[in-house]
C-alpha positions as CSV (number, residue, x, y, z in Angstrom):
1,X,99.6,117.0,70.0
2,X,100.3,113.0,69.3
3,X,101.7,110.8,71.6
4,X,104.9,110.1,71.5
5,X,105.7,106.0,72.7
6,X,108.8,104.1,72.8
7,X,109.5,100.5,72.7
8,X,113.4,98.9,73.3
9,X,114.5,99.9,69.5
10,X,112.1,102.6,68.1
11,X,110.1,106.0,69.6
12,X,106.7,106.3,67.5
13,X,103.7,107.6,66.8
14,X,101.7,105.5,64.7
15,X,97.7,106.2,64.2
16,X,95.9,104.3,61.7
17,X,91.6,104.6,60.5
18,X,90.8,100.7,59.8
19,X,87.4,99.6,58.3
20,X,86.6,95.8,58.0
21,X,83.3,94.9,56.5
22,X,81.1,91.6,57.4
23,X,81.0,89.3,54.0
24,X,78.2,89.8,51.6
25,X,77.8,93.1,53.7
26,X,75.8,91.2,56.1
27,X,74.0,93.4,58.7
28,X,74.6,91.6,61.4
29,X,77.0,93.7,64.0
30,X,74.3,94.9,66.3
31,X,73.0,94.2,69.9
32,X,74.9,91.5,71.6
33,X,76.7,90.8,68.1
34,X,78.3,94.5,68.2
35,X,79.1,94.6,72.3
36,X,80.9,90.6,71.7
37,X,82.8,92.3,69.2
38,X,84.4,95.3,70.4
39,X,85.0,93.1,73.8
40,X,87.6,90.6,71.6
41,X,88.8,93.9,69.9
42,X,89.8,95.2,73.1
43,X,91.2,91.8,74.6
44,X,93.4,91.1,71.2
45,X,94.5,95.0,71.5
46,X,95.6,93.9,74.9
47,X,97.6,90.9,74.4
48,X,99.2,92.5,71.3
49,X,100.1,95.6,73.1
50,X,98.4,98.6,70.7
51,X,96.0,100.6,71.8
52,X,92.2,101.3,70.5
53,X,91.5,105.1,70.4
54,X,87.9,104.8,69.0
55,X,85.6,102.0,68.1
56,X,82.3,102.0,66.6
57,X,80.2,99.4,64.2
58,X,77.8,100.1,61.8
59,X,75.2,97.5,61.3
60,X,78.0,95.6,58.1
61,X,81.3,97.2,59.3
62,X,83.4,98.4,62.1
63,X,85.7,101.6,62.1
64,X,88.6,102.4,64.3
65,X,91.3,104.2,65.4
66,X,94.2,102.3,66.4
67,X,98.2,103.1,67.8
68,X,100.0,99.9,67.0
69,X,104.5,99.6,67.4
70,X,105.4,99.6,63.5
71,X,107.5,96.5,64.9
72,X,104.1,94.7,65.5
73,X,102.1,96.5,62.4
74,X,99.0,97.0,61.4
75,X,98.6,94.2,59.4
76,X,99.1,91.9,62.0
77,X,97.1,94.0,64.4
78,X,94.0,93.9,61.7
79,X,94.5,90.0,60.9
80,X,94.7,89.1,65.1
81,X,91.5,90.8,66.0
82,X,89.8,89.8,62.3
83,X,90.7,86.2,62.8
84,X,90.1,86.0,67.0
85,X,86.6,87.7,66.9
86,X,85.7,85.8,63.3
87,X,86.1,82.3,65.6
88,X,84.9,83.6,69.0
89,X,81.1,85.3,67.5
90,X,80.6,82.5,65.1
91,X,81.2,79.8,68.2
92,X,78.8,82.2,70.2
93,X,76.1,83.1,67.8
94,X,75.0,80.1,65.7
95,X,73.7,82.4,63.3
96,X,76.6,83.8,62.1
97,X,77.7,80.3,61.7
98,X,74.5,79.0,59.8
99,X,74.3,82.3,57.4
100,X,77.8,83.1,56.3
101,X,81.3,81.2,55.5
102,X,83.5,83.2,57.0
103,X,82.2,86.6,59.1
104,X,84.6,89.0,56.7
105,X,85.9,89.9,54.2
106,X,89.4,89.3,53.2
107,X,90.0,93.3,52.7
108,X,90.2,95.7,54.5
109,X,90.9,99.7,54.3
110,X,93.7,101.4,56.1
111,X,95.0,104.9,56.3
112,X,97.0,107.1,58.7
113,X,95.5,109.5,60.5
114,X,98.5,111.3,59.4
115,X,98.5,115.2,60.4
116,X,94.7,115.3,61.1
117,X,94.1,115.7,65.1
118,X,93.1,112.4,66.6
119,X,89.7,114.2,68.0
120,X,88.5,115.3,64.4
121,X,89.2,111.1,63.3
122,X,86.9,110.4,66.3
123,X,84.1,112.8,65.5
124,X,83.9,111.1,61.7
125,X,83.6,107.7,63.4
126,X,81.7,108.4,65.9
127,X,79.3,110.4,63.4
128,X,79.0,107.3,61.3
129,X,76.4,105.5,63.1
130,X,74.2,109.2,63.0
131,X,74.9,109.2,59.2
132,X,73.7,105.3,59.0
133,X,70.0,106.1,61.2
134,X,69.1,109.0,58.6
């Protein structure tokens, strides 16, 4: 069953699959890179108030599963931790700095997770990075 929240104005349930990819499909989210990452994820997800259900990279992309207030929204959800872990891993690894102009794209995909169970979304993520080592 979903979990119901409530804010002053609205009760929800809002689940949404978001995929960002790395520009020119740069393989670059691993190691230190990948841990940076889903740290400022988890600190903008904080001080936004939504929540991260599931969060894994692949070696030129990141999926997850987030609950965000549709007073907040995803887009702004998507575009804060975009735009905050952009800034923070290209002021922390030179690299990133040297090699690309930006670290993403300016897409990104976004579905809700709609009627299918929250555990069967996580499974597909988390069996990503198993489908990316064959």
């Amino acid at each position: 069953m979903k979990k119901i929240k409530s804010n002053n104005n609205v009760v929800f349930s809002c689940t949404y699959h978001v995929v960002w990819v790395t520009k020119y499909r740069k393989k670059y989210l691993e190691g230190a890179v990948e841990k940076r990452l889903k740290q400022v994820c988890k600190e903008v997800a904080k001080e936004c108030n939504f929540e991260i259900n599931e969060m894994e990279c692949e070696l030129d992309h990141i999926h997850l599963v987030v609950g965000v207030d549709p007073q907040f929204g995803i887009h702004k959800a998507v575009k804060r931790m975009k735009g905050r872990s952009s800034r923070v891993l290209r002021q922390e690894f030179p690299l990133l700095k040297q090699r690309l102009p930006t670290l993403w794209t300016n897409s990104y995909f976004v579905c809700t997770v709609g009627g299918a169970p929250i555990a069967i979304v996580k499974q597909y993520i988390e069996s990503q990075k198993e489908r990316a080592v064959r």
